[in-house]
C-alpha positions as CSV (number, residue, x, y, z in Angstrom):
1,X,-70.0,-7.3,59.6
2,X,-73.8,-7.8,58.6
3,X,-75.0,-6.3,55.6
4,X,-78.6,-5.2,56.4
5,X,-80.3,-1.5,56.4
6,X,-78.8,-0.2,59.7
7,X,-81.4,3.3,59.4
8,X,-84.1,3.7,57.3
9,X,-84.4,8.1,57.4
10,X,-86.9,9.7,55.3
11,X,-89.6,8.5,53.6
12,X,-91.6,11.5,51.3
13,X,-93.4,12.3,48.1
14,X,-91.1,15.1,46.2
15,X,-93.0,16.7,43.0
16,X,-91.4,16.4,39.6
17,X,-93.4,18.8,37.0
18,X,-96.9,17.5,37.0
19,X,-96.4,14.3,38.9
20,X,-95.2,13.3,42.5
21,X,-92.3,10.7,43.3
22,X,-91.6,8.9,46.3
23,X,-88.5,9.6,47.7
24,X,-86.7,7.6,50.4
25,X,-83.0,8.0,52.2
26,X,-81.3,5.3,53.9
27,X,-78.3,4.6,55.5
28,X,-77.1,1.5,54.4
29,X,-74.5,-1.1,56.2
30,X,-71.7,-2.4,54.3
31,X,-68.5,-4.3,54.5
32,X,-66.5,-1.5,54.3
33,X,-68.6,1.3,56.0
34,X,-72.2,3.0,55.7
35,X,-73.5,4.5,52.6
36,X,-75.9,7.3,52.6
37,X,-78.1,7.0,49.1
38,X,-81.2,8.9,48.2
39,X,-84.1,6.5,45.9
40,X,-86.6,8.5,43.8
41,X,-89.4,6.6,42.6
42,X,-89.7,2.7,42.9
43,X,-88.1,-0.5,40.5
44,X,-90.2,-1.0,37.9
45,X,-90.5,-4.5,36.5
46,X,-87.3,-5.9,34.9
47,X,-86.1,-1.8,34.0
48,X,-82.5,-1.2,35.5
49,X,-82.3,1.5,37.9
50,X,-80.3,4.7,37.2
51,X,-77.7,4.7,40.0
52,X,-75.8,8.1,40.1
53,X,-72.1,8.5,42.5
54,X,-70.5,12.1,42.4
55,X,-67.3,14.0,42.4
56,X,-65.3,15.2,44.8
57,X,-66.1,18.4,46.6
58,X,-70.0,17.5,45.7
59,X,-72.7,15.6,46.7
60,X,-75.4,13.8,45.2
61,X,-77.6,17.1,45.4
62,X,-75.2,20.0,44.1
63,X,-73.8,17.3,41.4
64,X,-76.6,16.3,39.7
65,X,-79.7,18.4,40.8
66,X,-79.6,20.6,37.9
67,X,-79.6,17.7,35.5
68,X,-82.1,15.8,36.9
69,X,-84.5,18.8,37.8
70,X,-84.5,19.5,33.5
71,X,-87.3,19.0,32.0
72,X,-86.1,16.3,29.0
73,X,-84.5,14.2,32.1
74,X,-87.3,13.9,33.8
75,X,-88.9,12.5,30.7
76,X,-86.5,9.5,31.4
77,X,-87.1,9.5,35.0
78,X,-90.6,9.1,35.1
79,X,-89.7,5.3,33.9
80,X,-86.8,4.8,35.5
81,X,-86.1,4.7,39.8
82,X,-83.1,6.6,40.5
83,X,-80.5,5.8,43.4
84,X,-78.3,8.8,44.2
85,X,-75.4,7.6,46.3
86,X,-73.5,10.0,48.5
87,X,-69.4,8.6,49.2
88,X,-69.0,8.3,53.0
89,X,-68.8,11.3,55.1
90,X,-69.9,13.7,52.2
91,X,-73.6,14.0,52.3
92,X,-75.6,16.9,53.9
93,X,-74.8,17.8,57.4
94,X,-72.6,14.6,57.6
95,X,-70.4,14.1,60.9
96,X,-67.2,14.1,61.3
97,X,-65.4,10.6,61.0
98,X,-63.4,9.7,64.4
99,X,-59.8,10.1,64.4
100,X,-58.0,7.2,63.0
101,X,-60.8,6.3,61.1
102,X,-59.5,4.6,57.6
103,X,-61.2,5.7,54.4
104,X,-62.4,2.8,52.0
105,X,-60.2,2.7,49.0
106,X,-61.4,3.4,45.6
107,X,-62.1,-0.4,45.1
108,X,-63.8,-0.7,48.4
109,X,-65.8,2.1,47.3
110,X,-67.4,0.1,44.7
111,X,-67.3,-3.3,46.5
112,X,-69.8,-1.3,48.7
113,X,-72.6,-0.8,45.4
114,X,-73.8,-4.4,45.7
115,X,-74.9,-4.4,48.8
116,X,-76.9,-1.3,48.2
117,X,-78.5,-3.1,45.4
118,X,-79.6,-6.1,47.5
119,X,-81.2,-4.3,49.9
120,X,-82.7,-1.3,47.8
121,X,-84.1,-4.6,45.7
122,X,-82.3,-3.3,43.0
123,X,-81.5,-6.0,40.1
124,X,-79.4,-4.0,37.3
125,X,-78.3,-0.5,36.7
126,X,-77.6,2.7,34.3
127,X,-74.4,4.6,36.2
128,X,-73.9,7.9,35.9
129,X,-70.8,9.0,37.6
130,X,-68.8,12.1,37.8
131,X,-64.7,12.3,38.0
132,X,-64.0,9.8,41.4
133,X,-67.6,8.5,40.9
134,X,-67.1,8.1,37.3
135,X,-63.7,5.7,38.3
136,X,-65.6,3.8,41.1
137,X,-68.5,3.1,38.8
138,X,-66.1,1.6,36.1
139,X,-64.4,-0.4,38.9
140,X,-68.0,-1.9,39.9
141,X,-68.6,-2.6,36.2
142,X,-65.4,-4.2,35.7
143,X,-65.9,-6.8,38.5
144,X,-69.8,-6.9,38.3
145,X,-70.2,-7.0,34.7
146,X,-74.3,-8.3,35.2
147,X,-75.3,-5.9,37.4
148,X,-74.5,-3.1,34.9
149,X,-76.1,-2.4,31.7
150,X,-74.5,0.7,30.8
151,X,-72.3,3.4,31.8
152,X,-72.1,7.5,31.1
153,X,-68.9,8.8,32.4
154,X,-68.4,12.2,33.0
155,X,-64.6,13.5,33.0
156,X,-63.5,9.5,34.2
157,X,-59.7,9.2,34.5
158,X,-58.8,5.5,34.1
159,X,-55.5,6.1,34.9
160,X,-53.6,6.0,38.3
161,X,-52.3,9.0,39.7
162,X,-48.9,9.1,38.3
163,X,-45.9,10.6,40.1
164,X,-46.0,14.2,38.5
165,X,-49.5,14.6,39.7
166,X,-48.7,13.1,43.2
167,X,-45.7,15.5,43.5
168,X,-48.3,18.2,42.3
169,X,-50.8,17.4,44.6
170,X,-48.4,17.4,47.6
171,X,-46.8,20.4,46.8
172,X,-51.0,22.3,46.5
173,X,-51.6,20.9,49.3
174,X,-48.5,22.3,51.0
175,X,-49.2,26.1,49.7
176,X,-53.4,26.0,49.2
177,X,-56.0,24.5,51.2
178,X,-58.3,21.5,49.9
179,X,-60.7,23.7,48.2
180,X,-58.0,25.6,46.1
181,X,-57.2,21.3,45.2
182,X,-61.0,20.9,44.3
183,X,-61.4,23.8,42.4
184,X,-58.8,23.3,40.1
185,X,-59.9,19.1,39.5
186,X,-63.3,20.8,38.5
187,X,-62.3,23.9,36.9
188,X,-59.6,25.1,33.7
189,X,-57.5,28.3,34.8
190,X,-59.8,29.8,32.2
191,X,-63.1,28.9,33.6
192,X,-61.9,29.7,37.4
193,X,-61.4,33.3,36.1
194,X,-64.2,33.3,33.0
195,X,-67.7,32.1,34.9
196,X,-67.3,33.8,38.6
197,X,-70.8,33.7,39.3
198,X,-70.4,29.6,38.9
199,X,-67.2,29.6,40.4
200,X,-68.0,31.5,43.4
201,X,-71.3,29.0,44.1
202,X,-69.2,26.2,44.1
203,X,-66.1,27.2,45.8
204,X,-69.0,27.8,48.7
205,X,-70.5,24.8,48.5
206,X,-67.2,23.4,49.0
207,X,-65.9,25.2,51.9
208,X,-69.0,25.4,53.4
209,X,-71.8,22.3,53.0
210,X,-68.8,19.4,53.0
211,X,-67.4,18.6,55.7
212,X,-63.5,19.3,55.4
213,X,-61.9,16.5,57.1
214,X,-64.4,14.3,55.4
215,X,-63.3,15.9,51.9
216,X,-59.9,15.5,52.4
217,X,-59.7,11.2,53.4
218,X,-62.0,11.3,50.0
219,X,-59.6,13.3,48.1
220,X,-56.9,11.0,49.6
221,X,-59.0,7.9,48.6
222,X,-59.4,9.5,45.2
223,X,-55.7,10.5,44.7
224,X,-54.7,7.0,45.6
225,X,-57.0,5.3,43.0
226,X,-55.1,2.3,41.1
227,X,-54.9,2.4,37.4
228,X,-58.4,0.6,36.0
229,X,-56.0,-1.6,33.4
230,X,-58.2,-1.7,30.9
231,X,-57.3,-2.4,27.1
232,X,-59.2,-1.8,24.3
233,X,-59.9,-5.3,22.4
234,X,-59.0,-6.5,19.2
235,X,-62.8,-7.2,17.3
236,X,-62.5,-10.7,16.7
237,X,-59.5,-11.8,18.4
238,X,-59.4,-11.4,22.3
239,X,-63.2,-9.9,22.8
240,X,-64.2,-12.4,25.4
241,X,-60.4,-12.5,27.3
242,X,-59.4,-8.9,27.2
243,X,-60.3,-6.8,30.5
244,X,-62.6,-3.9,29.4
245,X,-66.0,-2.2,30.2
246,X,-68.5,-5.0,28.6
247,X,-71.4,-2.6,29.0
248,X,-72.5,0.2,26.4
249,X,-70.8,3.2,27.1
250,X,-71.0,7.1,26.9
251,X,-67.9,9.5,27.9
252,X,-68.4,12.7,27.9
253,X,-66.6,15.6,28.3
254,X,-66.8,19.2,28.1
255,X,-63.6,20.7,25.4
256,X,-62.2,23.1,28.1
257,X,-62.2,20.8,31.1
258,X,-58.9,19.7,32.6
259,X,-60.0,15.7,32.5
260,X,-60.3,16.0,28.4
261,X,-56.8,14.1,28.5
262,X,-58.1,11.3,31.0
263,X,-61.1,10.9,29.0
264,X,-59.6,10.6,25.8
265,X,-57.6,8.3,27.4
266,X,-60.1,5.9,28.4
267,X,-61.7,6.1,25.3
268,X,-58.5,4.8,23.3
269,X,-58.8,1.8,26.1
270,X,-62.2,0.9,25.6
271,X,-64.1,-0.9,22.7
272,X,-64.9,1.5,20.4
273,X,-68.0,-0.8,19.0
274,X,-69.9,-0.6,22.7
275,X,-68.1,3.3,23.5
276,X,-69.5,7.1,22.4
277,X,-67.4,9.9,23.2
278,X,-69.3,13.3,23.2
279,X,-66.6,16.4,23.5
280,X,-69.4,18.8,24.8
281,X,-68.7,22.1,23.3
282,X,-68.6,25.8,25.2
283,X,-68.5,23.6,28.3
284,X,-65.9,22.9,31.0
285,X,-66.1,20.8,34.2
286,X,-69.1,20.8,35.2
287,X,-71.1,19.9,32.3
288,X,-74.0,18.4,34.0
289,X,-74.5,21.5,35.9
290,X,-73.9,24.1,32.4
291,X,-75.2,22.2,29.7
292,X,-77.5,19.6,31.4
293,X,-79.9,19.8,28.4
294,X,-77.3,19.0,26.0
295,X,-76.4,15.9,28.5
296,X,-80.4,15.1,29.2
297,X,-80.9,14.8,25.2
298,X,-77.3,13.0,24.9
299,X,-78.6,10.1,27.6
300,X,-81.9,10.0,25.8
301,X,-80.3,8.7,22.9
302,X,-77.9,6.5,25.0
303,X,-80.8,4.8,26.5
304,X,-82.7,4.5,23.3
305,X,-79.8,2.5,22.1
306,X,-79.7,0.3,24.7
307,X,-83.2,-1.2,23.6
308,X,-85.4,1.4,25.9
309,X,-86.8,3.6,22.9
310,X,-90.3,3.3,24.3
311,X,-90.0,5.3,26.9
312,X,-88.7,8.3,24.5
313,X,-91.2,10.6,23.0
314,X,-92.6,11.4,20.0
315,X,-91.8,15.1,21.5
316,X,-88.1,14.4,21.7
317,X,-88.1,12.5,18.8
318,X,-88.8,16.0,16.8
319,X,-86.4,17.9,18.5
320,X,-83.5,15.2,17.8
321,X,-83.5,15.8,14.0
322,X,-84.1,19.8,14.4
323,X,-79.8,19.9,14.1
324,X,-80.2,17.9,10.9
325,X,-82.5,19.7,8.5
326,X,-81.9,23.4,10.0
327,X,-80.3,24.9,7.0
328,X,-83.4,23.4,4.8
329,X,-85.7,24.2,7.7
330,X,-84.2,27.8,7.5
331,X,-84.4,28.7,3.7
332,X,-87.8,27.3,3.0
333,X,-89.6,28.8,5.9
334,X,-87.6,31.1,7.7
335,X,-88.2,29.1,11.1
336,X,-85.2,30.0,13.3
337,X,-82.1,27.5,14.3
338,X,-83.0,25.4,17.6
339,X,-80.5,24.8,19.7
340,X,-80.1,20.7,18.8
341,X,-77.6,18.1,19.4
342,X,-75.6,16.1,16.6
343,X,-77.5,13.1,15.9
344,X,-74.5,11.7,13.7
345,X,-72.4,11.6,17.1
346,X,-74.5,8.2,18.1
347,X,-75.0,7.6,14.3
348,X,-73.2,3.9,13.6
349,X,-72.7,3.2,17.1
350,X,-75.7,3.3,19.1
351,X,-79.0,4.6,16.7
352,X,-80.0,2.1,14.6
353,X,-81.1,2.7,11.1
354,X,-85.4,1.8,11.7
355,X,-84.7,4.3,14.2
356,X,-83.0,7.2,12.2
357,X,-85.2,6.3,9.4
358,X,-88.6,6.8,12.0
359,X,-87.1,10.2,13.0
360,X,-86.4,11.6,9.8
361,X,-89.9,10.3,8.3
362,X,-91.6,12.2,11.1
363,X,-89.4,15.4,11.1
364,X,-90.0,15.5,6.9
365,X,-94.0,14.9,8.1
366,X,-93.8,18.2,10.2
367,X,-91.7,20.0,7.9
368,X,-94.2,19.2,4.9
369,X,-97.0,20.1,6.9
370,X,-95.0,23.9,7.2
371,X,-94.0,24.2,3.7
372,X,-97.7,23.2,2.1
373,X,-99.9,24.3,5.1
């Protein structure tokens, strides 16, 4: 089969805050199917694109809207393209796939992402991925260790789908339907019964925007995923011969989510020298959609450590160290606690010190300029 762009769709300018971005969807031909993916804005020079792949149960629009509709994300994404890709058969108003049709596999899944690249024009990329995205994104680094340049993976499972789970998952799906199955991948018990407002919005989404047949050969697709075999390296010894991500990158989590085993997991497999975990508190499975500005600021840092730190500003730069001088901040001038993210979570791993040293010389600047103004 020819790889080529089988239907370009829409072409449109979409506004983001005070500035407009061009946004095109395609249909793109691949060896193992067609891929629908969404690109906002256009490659710039030799910048990676950010190149997001969802969950199941979600598409590219109810998975990572609210994250990249916050305002410190689209600080980011004013210098960066972005390529949302939506897994076969789950995009908006997608038709149902004939009968007999075979699902790609997890690995086919991401054999399909370089062909989107060389048609999109696309040289390198930043993944973000989300439970089965998050696995078919690590696949596409493992064999495609150039094209990547870094990796945040949300609630990733490395693991295959051992035979408790499969035994589980028959027995749902004999006594619930396939939303009941997607619900509880996303959601604790306690956060199925806790947030019903978010609950309810996504168990709708589910049953009603994603095609059910489609839902369930990706569910199957997912549930069938091979383990990733990956193995954390010994530094110095079997770096360059060990199969691991090779690329920097961030897990993250949130502490009541049912993947915080998997992730953990994957963390203990990876090398801890090129790997942040971030255990996202008062947050469960969705933490893109409840704590996006927690994630936004997270990725800020991650892409400032991967050599990008002029395209973070001066404006986040303040906010950063807010968390670290709050208790001085507070008993000198009685300025209230900002909600801030722990910069010692990247500290040794991802922050260098010219950088730690700029922040703090510029947050001491502003906090002089309270105390003796």
């Amino acid at each position: 089969m020819s790889l080529s762009l089988c239907n370009f769709r829409v072409q449109s300018l979409v506004k983001k805050g005070s500035y407009l971005v061009q946004r095109e969807e395609h249909d793109i031909e691949t060896q193992h199917g067609v891929l629908h993916v969404t690109m906002r804005g256009v490659p710039k020079g030799n910048r990676p694109v950010i190149l997001t792949y969802h969950d199941i149960g979600l598409n590219h629009k109810s998975c990572f809207n609210t994250l990249f509709n916050f305002e410190d994300m689209q600080e980011i994404t004013q210098h960066f393209a972005v390529v949302h890709v939506d897994a076969p058969g789950q995009q908006e108003a997608a038709a149902p796939f004939p009968t007999g049709y075979q699902y790609p596999t997890m690995d086919e899944l991401s054999e399909m992402l370089p062909s989107v690249m060389t048609q999109l024009k696309v040289n390198s990329v930043i993944g973000i991925g989300v439970g089965a995205g998050a696995y078919i994104l690590s696949r596409f680094a493992l064999n495609n260790p150039t094209l990547v340049e870094g990796l945040v993976l949300i609630n990733v499972d490395p693991c295959a789908e051992g035979w408790i789970d499969w035994a589980a998952s028959k027995l749902s799906g004999w006594t619930s339907n396939i939303v009941d199955t997607v619900m509880a991948h996303h959601f604790s018990t306690d956060e199925l019964t806790d947030n019903q407002e978010l609950i309810q919005t996504y168990r709708l989404h589910i049953a009603q925007d994603i095609n059910q047949d489609n839902l369930a050969l990706f569910c199957a697709s997912y549930n069938g995923r091979r383990d990733l075999e990956i193995e954390r390296p010994v530094i110095g010894l079997n770096e360059e011969t060990v199969n691991t991500l090779t690329c920097p990158s961030l897990l993250v989590v949130g502490d009541t989510s049912p993947a915080v085993e998997a992730v953990v997991e994957c963390n203990s497999r990876l090398n801890p020298t090129k790997t942040t975990l971030f255990k996202m508190a008062d947050c469960g499975g969705l933490p893109q959609v409840v704590q996006p500005g927690k994630l936004a600021e997270a990725f800020k840092y991650f892409v400032q450590g991967m050599g990008y730190s002029k395209y973070t500003t001066l404006t986040f730069l303040y906010k950063c160290v807010i968390s670290i001088t709050t208790p001085f901040y507070q008993k000198r001038t009685g300025h209230p606690s900002e909600p801030g993210f722990s910069l010692g979570l990247f500290l040794g791993s991802r922050l260098s010190r010219e950088f730690f040293l700029a922040v703090v010389l510029l947050h001491l600047h502003c906090l002089l300029f309270r105390v003796l103004g």
